[in-house]
N, C-alpha and C positions, 0 to 999 in steps of 0.2 A: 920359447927360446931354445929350448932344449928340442924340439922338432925340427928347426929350420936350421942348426947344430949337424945334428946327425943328418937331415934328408938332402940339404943342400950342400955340405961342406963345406960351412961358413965358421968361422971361429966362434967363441964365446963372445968376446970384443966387438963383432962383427953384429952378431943376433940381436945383444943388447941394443945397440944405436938401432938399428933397425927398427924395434919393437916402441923405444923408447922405455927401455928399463933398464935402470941403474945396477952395474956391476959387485955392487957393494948389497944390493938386495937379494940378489939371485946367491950371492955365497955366504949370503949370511945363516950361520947356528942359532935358534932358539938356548939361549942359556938357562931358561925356565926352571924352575926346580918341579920336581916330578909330585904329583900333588895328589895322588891316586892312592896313597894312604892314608892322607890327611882325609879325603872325601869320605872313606871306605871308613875313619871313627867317628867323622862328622856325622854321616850317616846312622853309625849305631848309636849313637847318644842320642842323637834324635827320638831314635826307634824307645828308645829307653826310657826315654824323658819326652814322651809326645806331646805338652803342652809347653815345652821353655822354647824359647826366645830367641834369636841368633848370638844375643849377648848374653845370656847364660850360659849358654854353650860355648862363646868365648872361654870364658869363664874356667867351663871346664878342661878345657883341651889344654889352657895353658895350667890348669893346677897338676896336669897330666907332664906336662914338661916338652909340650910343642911350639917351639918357635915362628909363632905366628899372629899380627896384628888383628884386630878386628875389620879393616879393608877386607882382607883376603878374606876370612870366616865369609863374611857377608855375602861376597860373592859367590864363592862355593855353597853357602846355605842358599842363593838366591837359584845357580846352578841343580842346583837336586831338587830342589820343589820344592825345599822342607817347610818353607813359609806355615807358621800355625792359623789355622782358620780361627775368626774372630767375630763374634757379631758387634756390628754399629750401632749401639743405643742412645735413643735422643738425649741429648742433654737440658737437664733443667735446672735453672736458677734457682741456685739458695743458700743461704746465709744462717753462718751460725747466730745468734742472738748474743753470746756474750762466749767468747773464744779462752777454753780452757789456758791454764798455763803449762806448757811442755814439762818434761820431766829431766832432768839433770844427769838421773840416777836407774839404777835399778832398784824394782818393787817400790817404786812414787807413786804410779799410776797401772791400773791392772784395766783390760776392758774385756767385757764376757758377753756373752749371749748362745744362741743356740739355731742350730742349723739339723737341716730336716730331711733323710730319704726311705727307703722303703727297701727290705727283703728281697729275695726272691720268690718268697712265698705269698709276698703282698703284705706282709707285714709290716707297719710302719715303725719306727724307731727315731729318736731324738738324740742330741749330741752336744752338751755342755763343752763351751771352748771358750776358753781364757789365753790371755796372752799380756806379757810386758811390754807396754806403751816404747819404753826405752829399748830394751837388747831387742823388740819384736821376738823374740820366744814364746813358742808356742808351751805354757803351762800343763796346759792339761786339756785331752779329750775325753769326755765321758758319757758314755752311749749306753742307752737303756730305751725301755718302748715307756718309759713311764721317767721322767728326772721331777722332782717337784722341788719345792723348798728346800726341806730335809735333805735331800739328797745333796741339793748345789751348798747347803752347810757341809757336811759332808767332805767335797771332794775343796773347800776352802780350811778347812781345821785340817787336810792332811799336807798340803801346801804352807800353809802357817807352819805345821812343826817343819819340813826339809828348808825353806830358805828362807820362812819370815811373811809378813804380809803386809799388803800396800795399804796407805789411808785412803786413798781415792780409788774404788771403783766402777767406771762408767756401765750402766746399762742400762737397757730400754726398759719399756711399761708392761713387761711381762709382768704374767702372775705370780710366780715361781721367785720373783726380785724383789716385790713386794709383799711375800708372805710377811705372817708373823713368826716363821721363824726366821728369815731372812733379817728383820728389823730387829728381832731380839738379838740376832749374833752380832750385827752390826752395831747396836750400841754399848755391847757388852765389851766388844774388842775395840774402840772406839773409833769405827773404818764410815767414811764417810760413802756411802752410797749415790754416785752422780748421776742422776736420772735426763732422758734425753726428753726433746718436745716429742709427745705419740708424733709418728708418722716421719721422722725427722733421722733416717739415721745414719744421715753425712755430720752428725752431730758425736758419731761414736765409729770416726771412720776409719781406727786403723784397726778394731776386730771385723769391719766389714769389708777390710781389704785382707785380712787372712782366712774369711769363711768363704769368700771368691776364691782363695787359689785351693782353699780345701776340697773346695767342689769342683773347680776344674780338673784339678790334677789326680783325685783322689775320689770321689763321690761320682764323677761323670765317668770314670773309666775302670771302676769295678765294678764286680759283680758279687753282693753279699748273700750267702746261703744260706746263714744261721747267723743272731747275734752276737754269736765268739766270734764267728768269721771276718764279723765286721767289725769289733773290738780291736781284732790279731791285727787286721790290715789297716786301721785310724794308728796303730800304737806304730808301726811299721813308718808308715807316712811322717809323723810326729817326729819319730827321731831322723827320717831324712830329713824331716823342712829343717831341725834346729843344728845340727852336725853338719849337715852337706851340702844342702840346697843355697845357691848364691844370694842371697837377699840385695837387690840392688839399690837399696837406700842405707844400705849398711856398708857401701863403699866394695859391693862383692861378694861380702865374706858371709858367712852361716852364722844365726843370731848367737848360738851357743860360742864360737869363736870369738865373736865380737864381744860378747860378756865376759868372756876369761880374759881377752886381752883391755877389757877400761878396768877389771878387778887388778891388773900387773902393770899396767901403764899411768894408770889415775886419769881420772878425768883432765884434765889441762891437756894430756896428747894425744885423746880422742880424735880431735879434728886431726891433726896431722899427720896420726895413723889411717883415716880413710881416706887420705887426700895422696898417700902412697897408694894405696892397695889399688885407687883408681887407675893413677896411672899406671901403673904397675899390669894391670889387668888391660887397660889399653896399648 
């Protein structure tokens, strides 16, 4: 329009009919808002956080005080690539045999077990990890090349003195769960030990939904050089996942948040505190 304007000496009015486009197109301003800073933190959080999610990254951008929906997020994280790579695992049928009863509270129900990598030196090392079924708090990680019985007595007697200790909790047919010392502390403190079927452990699935993001976020993306190193950087991890990190079955919010606020709300406005934070975050 703008060619046959200047080369012909035709009006604007004129070009338009001509071409058959609308006058209201050609003068029309993008009102847009300028989005190139938004991209530019989208970005570094990304960088920062390489395994979250476009909606924990929501998440954060508005705990940050960015006035922006999860639409837009999406697309600008759709826009930059950020998309997290994900493997497709087959899914297989299976059924718990008799479906625990949920926990109400905090320290009802505890579930532990233990997750597995290696040095830089080739050296293998093990990692006791407990967490509250309820706030999803991550209790404690405890990394040695050897954790036995003893040990996981231990890092549960120091747990018991700081906030108390659960009657139920779930773990597999490890050795180390069925020692005798294991069975001795448990009946002495009178904590009921809830053992899963071997081979079954969608049966104890919400420690095997925090030892997946352990590993992802934290186990697949460092590099451990010495045992303290890998101590310094689990204890690092720990308090991001319980302070900072968005929990999205916890309505958003960090399981340590979530537990201060059902100890200052009570239970009864539980729900209706996450069912804010939701929309609130959307």
């Amino acid at each position: 329009m703008e060619y046959l304007a200047e080369t012909h000496a035709v009006s604007h009015r004129r070009a338009c009919g001509l071409i058959g486009l609308r006058r209201s197109s050609f003068y029309y301003v993008s009102r847009a808002q300028d989005t190139t800073a938004l991209r530019m933190r989208l970005r570094e959080l990304a960088l920062s956080r390489p395994r979250f999610g476009y909606r924990r990254l929501h998440i954060l951008l508005r705990r940050e005080g960015w006035r922006v929906n999860h639409k837009r997020t999406y697309r600008l994280y759709c826009e930059e690539s950020l998309a997290v790579r994900t493997k497709k695992h087959r899914k297989r049928a299976s059924q718990i045999r008799i479906v625990p009863d949920l926990p109400t509270g905090p320290n009802q129900r505890w579930g532990m077990d233990f997750v597995a990598d290696r040095l830089e030196t080739g050296h293998r090392f093990r990692a006791l990890t407990i967490v509250d079924v309820f706030t999803r708090e991550c209790l404690a990680i405890e990394a040695d090349f050897s954790v036995p019985g003893r040990r996981v007595v231990q890092v549960l007697e120091r747990l018991a003195a700081t906030r108390g200790m659960a009657p139920v909790i779930t773990v597999d047919n490890g050795s180390e769960f069925f020692s005798k010392e294991m069975d001795r502390w448990a009946y002495k403190n009178s904590v009921r030990l809830d053992f899963i079927r071997p081979g079954k452990p969608v049966e104890n699935p919400f420690i095997e939904s925090f030892n997946g993001r352990l590993r992802d976020e934290c186990l697949n993306s460092e590099l451990f050089l010495t045992l303290d190193d890998a101590r310094r950087k689990l204890a690092e991890w720990q308090q991001d996942y319980n302070k900072s990190r968005p929990h999205s079955s916890l309505g958003g919010t960090p399981p340590a948040e979530f537990a201060a606020r059902w100890h200052s709300t009570g239970p009864e406005e539980v729900k209706f505190l996450n069912l804010e934070l939701v929309q609130s975050a959307g």
